[in-house]
N, C-alpha and C positions, 0 to 999 in steps of 0.2 A: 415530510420526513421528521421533524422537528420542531417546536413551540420557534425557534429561529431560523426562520426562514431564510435561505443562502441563496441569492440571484443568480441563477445558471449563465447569467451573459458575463459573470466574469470566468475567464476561463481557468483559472486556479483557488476556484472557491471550493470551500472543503465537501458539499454538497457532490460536486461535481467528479472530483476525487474518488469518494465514494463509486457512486454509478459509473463509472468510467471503472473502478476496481471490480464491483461485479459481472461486469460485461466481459473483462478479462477474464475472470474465471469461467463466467459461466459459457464466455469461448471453447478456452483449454475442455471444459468438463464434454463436448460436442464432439472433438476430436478424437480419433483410434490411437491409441498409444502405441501399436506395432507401424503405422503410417509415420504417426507426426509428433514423436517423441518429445523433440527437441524441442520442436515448435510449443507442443503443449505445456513444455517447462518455464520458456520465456513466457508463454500469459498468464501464467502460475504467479512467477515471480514479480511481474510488473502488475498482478492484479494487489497482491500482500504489499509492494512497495508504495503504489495508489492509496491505500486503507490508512494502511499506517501513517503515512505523511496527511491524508485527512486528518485523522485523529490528534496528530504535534499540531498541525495548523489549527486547529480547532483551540489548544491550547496555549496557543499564544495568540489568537485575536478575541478571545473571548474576554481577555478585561475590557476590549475596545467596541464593545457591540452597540453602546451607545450612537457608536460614531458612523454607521454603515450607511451604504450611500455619499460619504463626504472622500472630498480629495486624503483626508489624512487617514482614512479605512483604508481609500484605496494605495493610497504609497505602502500604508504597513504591511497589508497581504500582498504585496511585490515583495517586498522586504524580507516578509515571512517565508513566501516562498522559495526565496533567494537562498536562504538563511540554510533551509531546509537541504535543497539541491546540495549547496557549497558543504556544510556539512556531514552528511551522509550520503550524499551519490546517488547510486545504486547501492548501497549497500544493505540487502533486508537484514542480514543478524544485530548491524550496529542498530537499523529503526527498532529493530526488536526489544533491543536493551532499553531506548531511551523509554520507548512505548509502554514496556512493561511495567516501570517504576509506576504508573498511574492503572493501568489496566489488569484485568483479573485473567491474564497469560500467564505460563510458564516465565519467571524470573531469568530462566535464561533459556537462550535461543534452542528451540527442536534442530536437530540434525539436519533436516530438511531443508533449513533456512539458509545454513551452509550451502549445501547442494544448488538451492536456487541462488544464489550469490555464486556460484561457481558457473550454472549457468548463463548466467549474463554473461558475465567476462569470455566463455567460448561461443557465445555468439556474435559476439562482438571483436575478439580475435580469434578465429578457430584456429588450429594445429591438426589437421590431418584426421587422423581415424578414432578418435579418442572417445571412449563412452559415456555416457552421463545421465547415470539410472534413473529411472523417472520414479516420480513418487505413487507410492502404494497406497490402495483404497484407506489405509488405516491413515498414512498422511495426509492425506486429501482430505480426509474429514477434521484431523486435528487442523489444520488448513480453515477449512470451512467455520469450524467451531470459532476460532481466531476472528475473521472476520464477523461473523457475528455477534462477537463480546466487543470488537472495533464500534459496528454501527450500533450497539447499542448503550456503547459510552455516547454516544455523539448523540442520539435521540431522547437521551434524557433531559429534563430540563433545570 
């Protein structure tokens, strides 16, 4: 995937991040939107939350690339990941901001991102009957597009 190779046996390496963010999508993208609405928004959402925290992780172990394979690589990418989690959550619009400062995205969060940040939280506490439109061909691709300006910051060398 990249001139820097990321060991997939760590299990929060940016590599892994990645592929684990397209398998999300390209879940979500398999499903019926009249069947599995919802469902297909949470893998919507946790595949953009995947990406993007690749992409911050990516950026804060890359002064340390030296160091990969040694105990102090590996403390920092716990560290980093910690870092990441404790700061932004789930939250895609706040990844969105930080992400964008470096990446060739929209400077501020698509509407969508919202929605998928609204989605997490009613799946995780739902309330009753309440809807939560799913995203339109036209978002899915600005979606799609996103990620692919992600993995091609991170493939560059």
């Amino acid at each position: 995937m990249s001139d820097r190779t990321y060991a997939f046996y760590f299990a929060s390496s940016v590599e892994t991040y990645l592929a684990h963010a397209k398998n999300f999508v390209d879940a979500a993208d398999s499903l019926s939107d009249a069947q599995f609405g919802l469902t297909k928004q949470v893998l919507y959402a946790h595949g953009v939350e995947l990406a993007i925290k690749a992409f911050l992780l990516d950026k804060k172990l890359l002064p340390f690339e030296n160091e990969r394979g040694t105990t102090a690589f590996n403390k920092r990418l716990v560290t980093a990941r910690n870092q990441l989690k404790t700061e932004y959550q789930h939250r895609i619009s706040d990844l969105w901001r930080a992400a964008a400062v470096e990446l060739p995205i929209a400077k501020i969060p698509p509407e969508w991102c919202a929605r998928l940040d609204g989605t997490y939280i009613a799946n995780k506490y739902p309330e009753g009957a309440i809807a939560h439109p799913i995203l339109g061909e036209e978002e899915k691709s600005e979606l799609r597009n996103a990620l692919i300006a992600i993995a091609g910051a991170l493939t560059r060398s």
